[in-house]
Every structure is written in structure tokens, then in C-alpha cells.
C-alpha positions in Angstrom: 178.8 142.5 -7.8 181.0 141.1 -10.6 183.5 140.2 -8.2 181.3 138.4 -5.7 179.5 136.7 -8.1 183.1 135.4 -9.8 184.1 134.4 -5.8 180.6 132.3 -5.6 181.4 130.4 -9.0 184.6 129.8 -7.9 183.6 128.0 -4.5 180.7 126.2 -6.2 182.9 125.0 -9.3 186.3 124.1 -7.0 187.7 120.9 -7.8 187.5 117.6 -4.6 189.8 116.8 -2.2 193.3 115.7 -2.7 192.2 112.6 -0.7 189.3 112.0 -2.5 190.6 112.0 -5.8 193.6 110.0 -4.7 191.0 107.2 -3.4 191.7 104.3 -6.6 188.9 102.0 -6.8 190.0 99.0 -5.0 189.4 101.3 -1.8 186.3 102.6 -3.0 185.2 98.8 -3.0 186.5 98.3 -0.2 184.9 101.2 1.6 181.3 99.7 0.2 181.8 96.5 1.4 182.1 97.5 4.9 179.3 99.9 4.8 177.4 97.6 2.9 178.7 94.7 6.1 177.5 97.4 8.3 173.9 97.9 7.0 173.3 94.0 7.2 174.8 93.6 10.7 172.3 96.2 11.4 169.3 94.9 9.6 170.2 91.4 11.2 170.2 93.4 14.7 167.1 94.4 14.1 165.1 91.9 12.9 166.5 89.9 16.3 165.0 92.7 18.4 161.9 92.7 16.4 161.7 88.5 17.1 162.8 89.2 20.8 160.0 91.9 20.6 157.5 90.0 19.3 158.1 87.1 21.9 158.1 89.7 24.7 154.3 91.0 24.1 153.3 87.2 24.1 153.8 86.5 27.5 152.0 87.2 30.2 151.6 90.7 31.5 153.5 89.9 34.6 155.8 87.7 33.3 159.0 90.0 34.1 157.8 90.2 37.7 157.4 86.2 37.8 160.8 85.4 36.3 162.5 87.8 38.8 160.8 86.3 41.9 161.7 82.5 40.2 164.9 84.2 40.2 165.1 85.3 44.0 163.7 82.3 45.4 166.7 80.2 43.2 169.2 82.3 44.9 167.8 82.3 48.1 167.4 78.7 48.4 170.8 78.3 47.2 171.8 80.5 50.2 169.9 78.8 53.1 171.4 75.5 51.9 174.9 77.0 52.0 173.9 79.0 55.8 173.0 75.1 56.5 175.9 73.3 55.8 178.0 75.7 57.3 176.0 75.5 60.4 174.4 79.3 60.6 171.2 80.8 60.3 170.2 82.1 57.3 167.6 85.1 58.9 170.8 86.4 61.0 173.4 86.1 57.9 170.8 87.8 55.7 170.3 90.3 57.7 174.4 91.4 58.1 174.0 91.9 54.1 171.4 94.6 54.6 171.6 97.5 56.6 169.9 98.6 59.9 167.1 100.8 58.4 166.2 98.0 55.5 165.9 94.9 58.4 163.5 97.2 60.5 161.9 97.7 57.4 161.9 94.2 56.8 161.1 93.1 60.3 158.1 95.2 60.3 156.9 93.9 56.9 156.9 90.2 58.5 155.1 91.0 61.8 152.1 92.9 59.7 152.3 89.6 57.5 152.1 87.1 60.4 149.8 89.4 62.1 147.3 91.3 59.2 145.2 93.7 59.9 142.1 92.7 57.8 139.4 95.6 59.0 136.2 94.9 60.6 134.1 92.1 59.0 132.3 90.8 62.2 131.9 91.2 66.0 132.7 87.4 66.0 136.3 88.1 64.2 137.0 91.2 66.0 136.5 89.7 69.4 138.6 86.8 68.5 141.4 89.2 67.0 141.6 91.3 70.6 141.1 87.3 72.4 144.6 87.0 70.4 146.0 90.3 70.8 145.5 89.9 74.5 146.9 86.6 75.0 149.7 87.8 72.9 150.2 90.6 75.8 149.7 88.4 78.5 153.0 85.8 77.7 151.7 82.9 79.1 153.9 80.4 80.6 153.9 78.0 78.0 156.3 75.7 79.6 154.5 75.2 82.7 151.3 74.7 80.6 152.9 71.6 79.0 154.6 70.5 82.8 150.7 70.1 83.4 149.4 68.4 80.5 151.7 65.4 80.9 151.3 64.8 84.4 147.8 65.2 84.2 147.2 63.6 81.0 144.5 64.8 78.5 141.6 63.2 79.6 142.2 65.4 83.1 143.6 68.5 81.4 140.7 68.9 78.8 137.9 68.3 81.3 134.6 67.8 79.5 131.0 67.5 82.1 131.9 63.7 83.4 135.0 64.7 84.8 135.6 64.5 88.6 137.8 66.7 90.3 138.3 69.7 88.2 137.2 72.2 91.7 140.1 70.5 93.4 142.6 72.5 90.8 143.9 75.5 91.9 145.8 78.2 90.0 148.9 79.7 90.1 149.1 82.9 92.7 151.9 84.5 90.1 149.4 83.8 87.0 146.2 84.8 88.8 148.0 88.3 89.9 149.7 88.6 86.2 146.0 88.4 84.7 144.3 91.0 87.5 147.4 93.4 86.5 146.2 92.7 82.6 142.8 93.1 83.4 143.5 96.8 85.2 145.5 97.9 82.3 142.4 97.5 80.2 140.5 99.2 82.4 142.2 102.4 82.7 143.1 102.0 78.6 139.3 102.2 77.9 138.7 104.7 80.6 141.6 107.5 79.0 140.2 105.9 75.0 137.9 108.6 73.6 136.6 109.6 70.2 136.1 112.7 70.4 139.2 115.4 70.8 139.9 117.0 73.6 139.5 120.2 74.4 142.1 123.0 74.3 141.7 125.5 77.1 144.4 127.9 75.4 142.3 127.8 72.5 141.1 131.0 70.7 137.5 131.3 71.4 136.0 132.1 68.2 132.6 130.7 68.5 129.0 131.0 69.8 128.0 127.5 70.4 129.1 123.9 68.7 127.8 124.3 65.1 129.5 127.7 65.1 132.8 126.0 65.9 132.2 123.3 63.3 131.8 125.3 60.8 134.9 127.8 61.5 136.8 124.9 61.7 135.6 124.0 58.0 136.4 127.4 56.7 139.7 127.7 58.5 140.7 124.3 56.4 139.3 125.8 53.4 140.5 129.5 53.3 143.3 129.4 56.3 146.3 129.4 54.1 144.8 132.6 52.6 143.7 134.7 55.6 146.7 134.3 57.5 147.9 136.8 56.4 145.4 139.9 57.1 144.3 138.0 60.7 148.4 138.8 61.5 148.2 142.3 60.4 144.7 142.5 62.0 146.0 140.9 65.2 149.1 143.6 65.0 147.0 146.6 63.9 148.9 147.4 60.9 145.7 146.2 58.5 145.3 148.8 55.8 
């Protein structure tokens, strides 16, 4: 005990470093000028990022989002005025910066834009969305259409109920046979459309009547993922 407690004193009680004690004070000055240099810098620091902070949470919420698209739309106007100059499109030089899977992306994105799908809000605007959808299909020949209109002139070409000579007109064969084919396709389209599913001949019959199989079908959703297992050993006959 003696000898351990004269080992402790000695470690507690051992004299500092040689490098410490060889420090004279001009480097001990020295050595608190830099750490005092360090702890402003870093106050300094600080109280920028505090400022910077404080500035931050003034703006609007979506400020960051506004200053990156202000930002985007710099850079790509800057672009499409250098595609122009050097003669090019822009939509075909920005797309060989992006790769195959991002431009279908981006493609796709641009028809649903041009072309939104709003819902149903009224018979009017849901007949006049499939008028447009089927006109779409149908590719009119626009170039003919405008052949017509100048050498018939508007007054002919928009008849109104004083114009004379609008039975005389007769349509296209190619255009009247390109609109039956349309029409047909719609036909047999709403003919195969149904609501409700169709039924599955190689399906396990596991039901009396219809609101039997309604509700097997809701307990299959519910409990399905745990009976599977005892209808295979069932099924098998190795149930216990």
C-alpha cells in the first residue's frame, strides 16, 4: 500500500514537459495572440452567419425556389440566343445535353401541359375535350383546307343562311372515307369499352351467388396474405 500510494504521489507531483518549461514568454504571447486572432475570426464568422440568417427568414418562403428558376430562365435565355446565332434549334441542342430516358420524361411532361387533363366539370367541356381529341386523331388536311379558303374567299367558305350555292359543294372521296374509317373505330371502341370486369372462366368458384363473391373478394384483400398459407397446405393435404 505504501509503495502504491508513494507511485501515485509521484505521478500527481511530477514536474511539466521539457517543452513546456522551455516555452519563454515571448512565445507564450505569441501563442495568445493567435488564439486570441482565432476566437475573433470566429466570433466575426459568426455574427456574419447570424446577419445572413436573419436576412434569410425575412424573405419569402419560397424565395430559394424563385431565385433558382430566375436563375434557369437567365441561363436558358442566354442559350436560345446563342442556338440562334449559330443557326440551330435550341429544343434539339437541349435535348443532346440530356439523356434518352430524361427527354421522354421531358417530352411527356410537355404533351400533358399542352394537353391537361382537368377531370370532369361539365358535359359541355367533356364533349368539347373528345370534339378535340377526335379531330386530333383524325389529321385533317390542313393544307388543302387553306387551298380552299383563298380560292373561295371567306364570304363563300364561312357560309352563313343568305349564301347561295353551298349544296353545289362536294367533299373530298379520300376525306369522306378517312372520317367513315374514324367513325367505325369508335364504334367497335365503345362496343369492347365496359365497366365492369370480365369474367374469368378458370376461376375458382368459391361462391353461391354475387354478394357471396363480393364479399370473398373483400376478405381475400383483407386476410389473403395470411391464409395463404393453410389454403396451400389444405389444397396439398398436409394441414395439421
Amino acid at each position: 500500500t505504501l509503495k502504491l500510494k508513494y507511485f501515485a504521489d509521484s505521478i500527481m507531483f511530477q514536474p511539466a514537459s521539457t517543452s513546456t518549461s522551455a516555452m519563454s514568454k515571448e512565445d507564450k504571447i505569441k501563442k495568445l495572440r493567435e488564439l486570441t486572432a482565432k476566437r475573433q475570426d470566429a466570433c466575426k464568422q459568426n455574427h456574419q452567419e447570424v446577419v445572413a440568417e436573419d436576412k434569410r427568414r425575412a424573405l419569402p418562403t419560397n424565395w430559394e425556389h424563385k431565385r433558382r428558376r430566375l436563375e434557369w430562365e437567365e441561363k436558358d435565355d442566354q442559350f436560345k440566343q446563342d442556338c440562334e446565332s449559330k443557326g440551330h434549334d435550341h429544343r434539339r441542342m437541349r435535348l443532346l445535353e440530356v439523356g434518352a430516358e430524361t427527354a421522354d420524361k421531358l417530352d411527356t411532361r410537355r404533351r400533358r401541359k399542352a394537353n391537361p387533363d382537368t377531370g370532369f366539370a361539365t358535359f359541355e367541356a367533356a364533349s368539347s375535350r373528345k370534339y378535340q381529341t377526335l379531330c386530333r386523331q383524325l389529321k385533317p388536311d390542313m393544307r388543302a383546307y387553306a387551298e380552299e379558303k383563298a380560292r373561295m374567299g371567306e364570304d363563300r367558305f364561312y357560309p352563313t343562311s343568305s349564301t347561295l350555292g353551298v349544296a353545289d359543294r362536294k367533299d373530298d372521296p379520300q376525306a369522306v372515307e378517312r372520317m367513315s374509317q374514324d367513325v367505325k373505330q369508335q364504334v367497335e371502341k365503345r362496343k369492347k369499352y365496359s365497366r365492369r370486369r370480365a369474367f374469368d372462366e378458370d376461376a375458382d368458384v368459391d361462391y353461391i351467388n354475387d354478394q357471396n363473391m363480393r364479399y370473398n373478394r373483400k376478405l381475400e384483400r383483407a386476410f389473403g396474405h395470411y391464409t395463404a398459407e393453410i389454403k396451400q397446405n389444405l389444397e396439398r393435404g398436409t394441414a395439421i
